[in-house]
N, C-alpha and C positions, 0 to 999 in steps of 0.2 A: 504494500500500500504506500504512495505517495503521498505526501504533505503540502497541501497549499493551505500555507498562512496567512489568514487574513483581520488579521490583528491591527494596519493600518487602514484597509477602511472600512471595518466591522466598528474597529472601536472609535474610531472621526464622528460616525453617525451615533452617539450617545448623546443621549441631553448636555447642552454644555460645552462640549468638546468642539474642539478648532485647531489640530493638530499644524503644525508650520511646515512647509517646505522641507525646514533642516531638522527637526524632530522626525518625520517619513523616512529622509536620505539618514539618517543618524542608525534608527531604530531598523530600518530595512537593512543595512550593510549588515548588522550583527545578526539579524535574522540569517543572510545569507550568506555567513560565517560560521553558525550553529550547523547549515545543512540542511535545510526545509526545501523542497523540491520546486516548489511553484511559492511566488509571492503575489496577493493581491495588492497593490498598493493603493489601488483607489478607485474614483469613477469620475472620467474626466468630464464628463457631460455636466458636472457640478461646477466647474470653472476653472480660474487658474491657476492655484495652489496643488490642486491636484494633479493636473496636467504637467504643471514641472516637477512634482515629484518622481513620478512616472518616467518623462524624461532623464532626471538624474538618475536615476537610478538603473534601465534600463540600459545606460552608457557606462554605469559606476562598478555592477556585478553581474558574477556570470550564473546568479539564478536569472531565471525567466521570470518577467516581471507580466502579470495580467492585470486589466483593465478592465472593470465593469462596465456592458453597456445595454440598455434597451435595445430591443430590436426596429431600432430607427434609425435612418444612414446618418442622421448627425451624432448621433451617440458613437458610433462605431468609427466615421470620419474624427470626432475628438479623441480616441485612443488611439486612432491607427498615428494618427498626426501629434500623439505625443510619443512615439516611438515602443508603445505598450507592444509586445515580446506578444502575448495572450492576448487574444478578445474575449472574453467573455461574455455572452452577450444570454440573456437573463430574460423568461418569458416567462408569464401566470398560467400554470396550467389547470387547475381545480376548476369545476365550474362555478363554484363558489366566487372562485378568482377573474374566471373570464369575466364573469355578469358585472360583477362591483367595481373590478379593478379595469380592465379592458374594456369594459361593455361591447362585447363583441364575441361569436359564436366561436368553436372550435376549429372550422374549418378556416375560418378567416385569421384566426390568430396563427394558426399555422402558416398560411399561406406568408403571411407580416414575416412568420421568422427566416422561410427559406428566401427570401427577397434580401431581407438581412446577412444568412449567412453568405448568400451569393454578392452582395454588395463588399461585403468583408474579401473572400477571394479573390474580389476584382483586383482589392487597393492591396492585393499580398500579406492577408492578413492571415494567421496562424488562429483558428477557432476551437473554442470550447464554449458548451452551454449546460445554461442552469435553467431546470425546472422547475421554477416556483409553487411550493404549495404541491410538489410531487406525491408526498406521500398520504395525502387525502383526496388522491386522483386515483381514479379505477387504471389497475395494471392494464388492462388494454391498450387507455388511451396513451399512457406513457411508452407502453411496448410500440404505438403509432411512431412517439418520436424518433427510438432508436433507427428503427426499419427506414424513417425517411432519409434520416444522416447519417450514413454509413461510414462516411471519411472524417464524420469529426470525431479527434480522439479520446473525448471525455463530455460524455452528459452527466451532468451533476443533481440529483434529486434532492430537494430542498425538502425541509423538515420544516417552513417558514417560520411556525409559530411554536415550534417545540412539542408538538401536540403528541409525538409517538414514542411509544418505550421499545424495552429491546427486542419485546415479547413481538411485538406488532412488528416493528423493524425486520426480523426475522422472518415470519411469515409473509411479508411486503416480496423482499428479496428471494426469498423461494418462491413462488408464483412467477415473479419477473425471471430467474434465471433459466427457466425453461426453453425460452429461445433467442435470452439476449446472453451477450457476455460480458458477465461481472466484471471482470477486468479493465472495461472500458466505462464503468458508470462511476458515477462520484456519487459524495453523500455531504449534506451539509447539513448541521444539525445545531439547533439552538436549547439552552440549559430552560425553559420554563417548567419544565417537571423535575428538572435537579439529574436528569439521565442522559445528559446530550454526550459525556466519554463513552460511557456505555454503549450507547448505539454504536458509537465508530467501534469500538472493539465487537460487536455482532455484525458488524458491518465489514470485518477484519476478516470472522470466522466464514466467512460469503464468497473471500475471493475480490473483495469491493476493489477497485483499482487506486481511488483514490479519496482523500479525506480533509473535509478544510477545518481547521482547527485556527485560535487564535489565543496567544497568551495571557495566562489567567482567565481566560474564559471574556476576554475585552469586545465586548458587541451589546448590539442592541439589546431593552430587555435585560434579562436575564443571563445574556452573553451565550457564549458557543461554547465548543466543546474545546476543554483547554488543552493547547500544545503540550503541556510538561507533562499531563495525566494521561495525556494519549501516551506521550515517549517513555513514561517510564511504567505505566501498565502491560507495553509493549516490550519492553524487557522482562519482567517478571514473570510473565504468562508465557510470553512466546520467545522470550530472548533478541527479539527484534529491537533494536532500538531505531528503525525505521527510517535511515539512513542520516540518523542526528548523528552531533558529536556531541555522546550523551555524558561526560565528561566535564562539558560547557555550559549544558543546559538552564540549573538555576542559575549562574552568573549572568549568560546572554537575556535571560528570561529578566531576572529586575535590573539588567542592564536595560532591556527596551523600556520597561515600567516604569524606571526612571528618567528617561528621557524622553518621552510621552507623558511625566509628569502625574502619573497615575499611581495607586497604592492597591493593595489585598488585605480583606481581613484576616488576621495574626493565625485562624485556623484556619484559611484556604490550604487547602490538600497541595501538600509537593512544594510551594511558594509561601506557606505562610509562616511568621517568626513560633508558634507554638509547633507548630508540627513534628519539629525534631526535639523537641526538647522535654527531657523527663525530671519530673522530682519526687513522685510518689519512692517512699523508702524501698518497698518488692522489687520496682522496677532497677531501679538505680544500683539495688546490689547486686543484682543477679546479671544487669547489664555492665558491670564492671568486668562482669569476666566471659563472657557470650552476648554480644549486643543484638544477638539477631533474634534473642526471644521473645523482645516487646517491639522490635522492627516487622514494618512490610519491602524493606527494601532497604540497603545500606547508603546512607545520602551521597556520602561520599562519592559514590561512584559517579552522580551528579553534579559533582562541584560545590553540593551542599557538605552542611557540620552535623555532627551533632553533639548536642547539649544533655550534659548531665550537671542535675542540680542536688544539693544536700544541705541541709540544714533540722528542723523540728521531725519532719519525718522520716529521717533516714535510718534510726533504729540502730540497733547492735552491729548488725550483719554486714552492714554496711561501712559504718567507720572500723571495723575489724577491715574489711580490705581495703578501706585507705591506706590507714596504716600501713597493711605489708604492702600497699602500694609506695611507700615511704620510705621502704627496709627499714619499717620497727614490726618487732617481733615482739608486740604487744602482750601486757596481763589481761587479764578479767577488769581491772579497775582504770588501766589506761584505755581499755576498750570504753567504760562507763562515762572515764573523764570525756577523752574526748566526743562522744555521741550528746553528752552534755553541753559540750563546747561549741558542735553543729549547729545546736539549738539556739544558743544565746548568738549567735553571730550572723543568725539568718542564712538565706540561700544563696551556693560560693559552686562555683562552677568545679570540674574535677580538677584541675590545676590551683584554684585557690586553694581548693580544701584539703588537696597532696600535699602544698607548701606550708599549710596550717600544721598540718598532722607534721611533718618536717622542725618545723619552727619548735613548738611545743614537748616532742618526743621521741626526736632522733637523738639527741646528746643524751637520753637515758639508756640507752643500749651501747 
């Protein structure tokens, strides 16, 4: 499965947000530094911050940089003419979508896109498309899209509103695999039930080709499904790490978040400041000598820490292997003293509280 990240113009269209020129070109380099396959960087038909993002950046690195566009020639004339690598060019297919959104019948929206996609070949343009609101579209009508666009090499099936879990996800994709091939569809999937990783990893188990993900889950809503929880789900289950440099990950990851000027709360999964960090006494002693019993995955291997904390609840067991983490070869009563000492001093990370037990009860042995 491929990765298009679209983290700069998932997350531009948030309440608020106005991402800059050099914030895009900043936060995209390092994206395509990490190793993400495709990058979304924007939708030029919005103007022209976007459009020279797109530019710089399509000049700057050798990911493939795509463009969002309606399937209108000027949308697709604003990406081809910002040098956008991709078109992607993005059509409502539900018929919920056609009436509200389109107002206009099936056959005619169709006709709109292949106009589009052939407007795009004219100007040498490199396509992929998204089907909005795919997966509350009867498998038919979607299987209609594949069969018409045979040369483009990724249809992307939009989850638009978050509405499906994996359960559904799965049984979507098994019906459709019957006579299209996975390999060629995408899957875009938004967090409003809280399951938009999920999907892409059922979406993974399918064969799916390709998966758009954006950091920290940065998009509309609820946001998408996040880059790091895909990559590191995808090592632990499948050993993939999906052609990231999974090594990099958390650093590039609040590298773009901070220059995108954006934050996560403290218990976001994979990116947030609690997630590695333990203080419960059980955990902390038995993670002093085996850390992978209260682990889902070693951070490190991420570029992430982790945190061990000691103080009121760290208990006997615990300041006994600080100690010989000390080389003191503790009593019963220096083990007392100091789990006493933990306490009065508050929560002291394992190097403070090694230098404590050091300080305190190395010169008695």
């Amino acid at each position: 499965m491929l990765l298009n990240d679209v983290t700069l113009r998932e997350g531009n269209q948030m309440p608020g947000r106005e991402y800059s020129v050099d914030q895009k070109v900043t936060a995209g380099t390092a994206l395509s530094q990490l190793g993400v396959q495709f990058i979304q960087a924007g939708f030029p038909a919005t103007g022209q911050p976007d459009q020279e993002a797109i530019t710089a950046l399509s000049n700057q690195v050798e990911t493939p940089i795509s463009a969002l566009a309606r399937a209108r020639e000027a949308d697709i004339d604003a990406a081809i003419n910002a040098d956008a690598d991709i078109i992607d060019i993005f059509l409502p297919i539900s018929d919920n979508h056609l009436k509200h959104v389109l107002n206009m019948d099936r056959e005619k929206a169709l006709d709109m896109l292949a106009e589009s996609v052939g407007h795009a070949r004219d100007r040498g343009g490199t396509i992929h498309i998204t089907l909005a609101d795919a997966f509350r579209t009867d498998v038919e009508d979607v299987r209609t899209v594949f069969e018409a666009f045979p040369s483009v090499d990724y249809i992307t099936l939009a989850d638009t509103v978050g509405a499906r879990t994996p359960s559904t996800v799965r049984s979507y994709l098994q019906e459709l695999r019957d006579t299209i091939n996975l390999n060629r569809t995408g899957v875009h999937f938004h967090d409003d039930l809280g399951v938009a990783t999920a999907n892409v990893l059922a979406a993974y188990d399918f064969g799916v080709g390709k998966a758009d993900v954006s950091v920290a889950s940065l998009g509309e809503r609820a946001g998408n499904a996040a880059l790091e929880e895909v990559v590191v789900s995808g090592v632990t289950d499948y050993d993939d790490p999906l052609g990231v440099n999974e090594s990099q990950l958390v650093p590039v990851c609040r590298d773009v978040l901070e220059t995108l000027g954006e934050d996560v709360e403290v218990r976001k999964a994979i990116l947030g400041e609690e997630v590695t960090k333990h203080e419960s006494g059980i955990h902390t002693a038995a993670m002093l000598d085996e850390p992978t019993i209260f682990e889902a995955y070693d951070p490190e291997r991420f570029g992430g820490e982790r945190r061990l904390f000691f103080g009121a609840g760290t208990g006997y067991t615990g300041a006994r292997k600080l100690l010989e983490r000390a080389d003191v070869d503790p009593t019963e009563a220096q083990v007392k003293e100091f789990a006493e000492l933990l306490s009065d001093r508050g929560s002291l990370d394992t190097d403070a509280a090694v230098s404590l037990a050091k300080s305190k009860f190395k010169g008695d042995n």
